[in-house]
Structures are given as structure tokens and as C-alpha cells.
N, C-alpha and C positions, 0 to 999 in steps of 0.2 A: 366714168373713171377720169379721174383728171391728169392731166398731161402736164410734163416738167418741160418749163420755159431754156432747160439748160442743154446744149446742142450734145449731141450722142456720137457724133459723128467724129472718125479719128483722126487726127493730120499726118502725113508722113513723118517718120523718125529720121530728124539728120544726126550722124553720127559724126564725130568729131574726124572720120577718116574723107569725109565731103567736103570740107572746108580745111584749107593747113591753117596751122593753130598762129605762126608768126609769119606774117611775108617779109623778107629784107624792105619795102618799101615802108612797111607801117614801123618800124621801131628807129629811134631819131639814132643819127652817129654822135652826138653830144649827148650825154643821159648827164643825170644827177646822182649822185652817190648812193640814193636808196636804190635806183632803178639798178645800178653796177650791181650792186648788192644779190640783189633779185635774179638779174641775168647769170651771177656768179653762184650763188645759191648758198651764201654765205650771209654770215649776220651782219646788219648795218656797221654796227659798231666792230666789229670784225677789220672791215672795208676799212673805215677811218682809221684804224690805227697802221695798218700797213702802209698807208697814203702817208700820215705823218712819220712814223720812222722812215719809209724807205725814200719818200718822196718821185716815185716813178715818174717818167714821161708823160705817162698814158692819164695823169691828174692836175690838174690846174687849179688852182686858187685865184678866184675873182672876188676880192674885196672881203666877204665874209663867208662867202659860198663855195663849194670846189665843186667842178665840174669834170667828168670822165669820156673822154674819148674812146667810141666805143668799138674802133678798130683796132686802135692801138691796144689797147685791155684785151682784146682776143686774141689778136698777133702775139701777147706779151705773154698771156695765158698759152698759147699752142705750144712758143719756143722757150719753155721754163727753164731758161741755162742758168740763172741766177742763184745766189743763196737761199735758203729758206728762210723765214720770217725768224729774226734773231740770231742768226748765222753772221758771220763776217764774212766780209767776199772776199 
């Protein structure tokens, strides 16, 4: 009988509750607009046009690029006293 060259043998199952899924140290506090996006769980485009009407703090414009500050964006995000998107303050 011939024997399969493919190992049988099992590895342990790591479960996503052994590992935490974002540490504060791996995610930058300058992100990019898709990353905001992503953190925010909202559509890219979504993002950009808020950033262009509202013009927040928490986004920056360097040369052709905007970059988001991503404590400010969460701080901004926790204390939402503001208008809503198309509202007048």
C-alpha cells in the first residue's frame, strides 16, 4: 500500500479570541482617507465629501493628498454636537 507524502497531522486552532484583532500600537494616528473610511465603516467617497463640505479639523490637505488625524476623527466622532451632513449649524 502506498503512503501519501501529505502530513495528517493537525495544528492547533488559533481563534481570533488569542490574538486581539487591532493593538493601539499597530494603527498609525495619521491614516489616509481610505483607511478613515474603513475605521469609520463608511464609503470612501462618503468620507471625501464630508471633508470637502464640512472641512473639519480632524483633515488636512497636503498638496494633492488629505490626510486624517485619527484621534481627532474619533474624539470628533464620540462628541457628535455638530450639524449633520447638510444641516446648517
Amino acid at each position: 500500500m502506498m503512503r501519501s507524502s501529505v502530513d495528517t497531522t493537525l495544528q492547533p486552532h488559533i481563534t481570533t479570541t488569542d490574538t486581539p484583532r487591532t493593538q493601539a500600537t499597530d494603527v498609525p494616528d495619521i491614516l489616509t482617507v481610505d483607511e478613515a473610511a474603513v475605521l469609520l465603516r463608511v464609503n470612501r467617497k462618503t468620507l471625501y465629501e464630508v471633508i470637502r463640505l464640512n472641512q473639519p479639523r480632524w483633515a488636512i490637505r497636503l498638496g494633492r493628498s488629505i490626510r486624517v488625524s485619527r484621534s481627532a476623527l474619533l474624539e470628533a466622532f464620540r462628541g457628535n454636537d455638530g450639524p449633520a451632513l447638510g444641516e446648517n449649524p
